[in-house]
N, C-alpha and C positions, 0 to 999 in steps of 0.2 A: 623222652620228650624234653624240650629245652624249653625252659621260657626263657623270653628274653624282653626286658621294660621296650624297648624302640629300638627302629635300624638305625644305624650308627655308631660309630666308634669312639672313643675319646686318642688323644695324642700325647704324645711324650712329654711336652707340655702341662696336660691336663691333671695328670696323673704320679706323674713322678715313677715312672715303670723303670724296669730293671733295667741297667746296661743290653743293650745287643739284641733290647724288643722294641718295635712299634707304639707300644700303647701297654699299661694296664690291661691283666685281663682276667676274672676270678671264676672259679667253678665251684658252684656248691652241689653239694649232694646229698640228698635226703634218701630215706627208703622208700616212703609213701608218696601218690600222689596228694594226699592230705597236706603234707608236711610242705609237700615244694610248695603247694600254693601259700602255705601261708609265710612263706619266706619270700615267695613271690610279691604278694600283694604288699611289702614296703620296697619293691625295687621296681617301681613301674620308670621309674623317671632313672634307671642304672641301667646303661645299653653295657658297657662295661664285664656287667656279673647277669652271667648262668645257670638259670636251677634248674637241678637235673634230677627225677624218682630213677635211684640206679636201682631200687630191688631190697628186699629183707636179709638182714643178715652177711657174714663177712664174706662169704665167696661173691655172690650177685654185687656187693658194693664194690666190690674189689676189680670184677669184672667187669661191670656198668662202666666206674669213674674211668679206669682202664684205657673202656674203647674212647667214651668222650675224650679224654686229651688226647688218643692217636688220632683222632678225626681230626681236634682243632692243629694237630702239628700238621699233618698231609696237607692242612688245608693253609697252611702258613700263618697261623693265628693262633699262636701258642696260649695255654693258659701258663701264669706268672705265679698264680697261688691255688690253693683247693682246699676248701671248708668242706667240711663232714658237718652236718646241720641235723636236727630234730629233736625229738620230744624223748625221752627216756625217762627212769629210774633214780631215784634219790636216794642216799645213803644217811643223809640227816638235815637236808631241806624241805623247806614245805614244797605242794603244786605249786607254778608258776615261778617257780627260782628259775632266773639263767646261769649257768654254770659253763664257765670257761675252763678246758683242758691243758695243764702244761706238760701232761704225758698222757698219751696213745696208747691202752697196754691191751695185751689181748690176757684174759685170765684165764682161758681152758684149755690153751693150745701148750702140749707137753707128754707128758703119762704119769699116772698112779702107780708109787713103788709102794711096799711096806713101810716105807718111811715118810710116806705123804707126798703131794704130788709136787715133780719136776717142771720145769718151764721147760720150754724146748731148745733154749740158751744152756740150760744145764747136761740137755743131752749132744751138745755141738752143734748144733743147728741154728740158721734161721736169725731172728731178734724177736723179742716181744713187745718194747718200746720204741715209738718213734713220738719225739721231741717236738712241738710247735716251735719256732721261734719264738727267744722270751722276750723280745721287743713287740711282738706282736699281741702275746699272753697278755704282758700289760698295756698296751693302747686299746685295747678290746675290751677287759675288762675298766679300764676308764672309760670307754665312750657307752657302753653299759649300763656303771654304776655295779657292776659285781663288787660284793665282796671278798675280800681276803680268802673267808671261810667257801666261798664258794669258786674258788679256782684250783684246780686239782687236776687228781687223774680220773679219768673217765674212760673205766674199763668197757671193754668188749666180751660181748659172750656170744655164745651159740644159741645158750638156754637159756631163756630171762629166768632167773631168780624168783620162785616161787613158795619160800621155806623160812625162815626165823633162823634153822641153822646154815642153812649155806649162805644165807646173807652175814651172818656171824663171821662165817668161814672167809667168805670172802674181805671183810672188815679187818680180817688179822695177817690175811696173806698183803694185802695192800691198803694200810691205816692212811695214806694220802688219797685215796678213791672219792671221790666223791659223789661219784652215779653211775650206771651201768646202762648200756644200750647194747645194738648188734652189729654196727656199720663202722664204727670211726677207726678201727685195726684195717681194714679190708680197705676204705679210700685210701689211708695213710700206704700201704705197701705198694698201692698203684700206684701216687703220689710220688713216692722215694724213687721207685722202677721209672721215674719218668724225670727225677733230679725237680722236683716240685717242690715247694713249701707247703704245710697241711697245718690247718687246723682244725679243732674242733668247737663247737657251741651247741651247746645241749638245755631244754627249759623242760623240767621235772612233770612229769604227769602224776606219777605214785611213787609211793617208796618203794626201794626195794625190799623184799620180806614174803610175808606170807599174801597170795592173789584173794585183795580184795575191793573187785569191781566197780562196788558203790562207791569205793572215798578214792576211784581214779579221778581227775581230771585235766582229761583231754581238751577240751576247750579250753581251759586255762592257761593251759601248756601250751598251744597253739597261738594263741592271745601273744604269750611273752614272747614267743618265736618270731612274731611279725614282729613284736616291740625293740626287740634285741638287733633285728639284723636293718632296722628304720633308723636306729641309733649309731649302729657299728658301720654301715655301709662306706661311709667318707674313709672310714679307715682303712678298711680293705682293697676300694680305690687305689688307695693312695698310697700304701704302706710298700715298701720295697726291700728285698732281702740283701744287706751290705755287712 
């Protein structure tokens, strides 16, 4: 499902779009339909940007965001950027942090040797980083108000983090992390398979660690998600990759 604020388009004029497109044109993508609406509900008045529930986890995101840009190409309406949006995991934020990504990594994709495990970059294969543009990183986190402390990488997993030591684990394989979710690997590779720009914006529900239910909040998390993307929208608009 797409939501979309109004019919209507914005122009080259309006927007400041890339060389060689029409118009501005963003697609975000959440997993939940939770999530889209409340990235929805500050874009009622953005004909512009797309929220899209592509599915849990990095294959469904991967293949969700996917088909959404070959529909908008076929359809001669290309998207120009692609946000990975939602609620996740904090590694040393409270709830309700927004946390901007200036690296995409996937943390499980590889194998376990005797020696600890490999990336799948170390076995010849593949990438496990994909890069936001840093002109975007920081107008983002300006139009925001992120902090420093809270711009970082924003791992991908398979398996949310349910332990004291694997979140440990995961704390020393990559000391720039800053939260952990299950989608923003899986948009990002559809993203690049499509010569797209990706970001990500993530607002903290729990930490990551040991699952515990009561000191989640989701609501919270949801809250900063409308607030963040009510704040950042102009930019997304408007922002162009040169």
């Amino acid at each position: 499902m797409v939501v979309q604020a109004q019919e209507g388009l914005l122009t080259d004029t309006d927007t400041g779009a890339q060389p060689g497109t029409a118009h501005a044109r963003v697609l975000i993508a959440t997993a939940v339909p939770a999530e889209r609406d409340a990235v929805a509900r500050a874009l009622h008045d953005r004909p512009a940007i797309d929220v899209v529930a592509v599915g849990v986890g990095p294959a469904a995101a991967a293949a969700g965001t996917a088909t959404a840009l070959t529909t908008a190409e076929l359809a001669g309406d290309p998207y120009t950027l692609v946000v990975s949006a939602g609620i996740g995991g904090g590694f040393s934020t409270p709830p309700g942090t927004v946390l901007i990504a200036d690296a995409i990594t996937v943390a499980d994709l590889g194998a376990e040797t005797p020696e600890g495990f490999l990336p799948v970059t170390e076995l010849g294969f593949g990438t496990v980083t994909h890069r936001p543009p840093a002109s975007l990183v920081r107008d983002l986190a300006a139009a925001t108000g992120t902090a420093p402390a809270a711009v970082g990488t924003v791992l991908t997993v398979s398996t949310v983090t349910g332990t004291a030591d694997r979140a440990a684990l995961l704390a020393r394989r990559h000391p720039g992390a800053v939260a952990e979710a299950m989608e923003g690997f899986g948009v990002a590779e559809a993203a690049a398979a499509h010569d797209v720009p990706v970001a990500e914006i993530r607002a903290v529900s729990n930490a990551v660690g040991p699952r515990d239910r009561a000191a989640w909040r989701i609501g919270d998390a949801l809250a900063a998600l409308t607030d963040a993307f009510g704040k950042s929208a102009p930019v997304l608009e408007s922002w162009k990759n040169t």
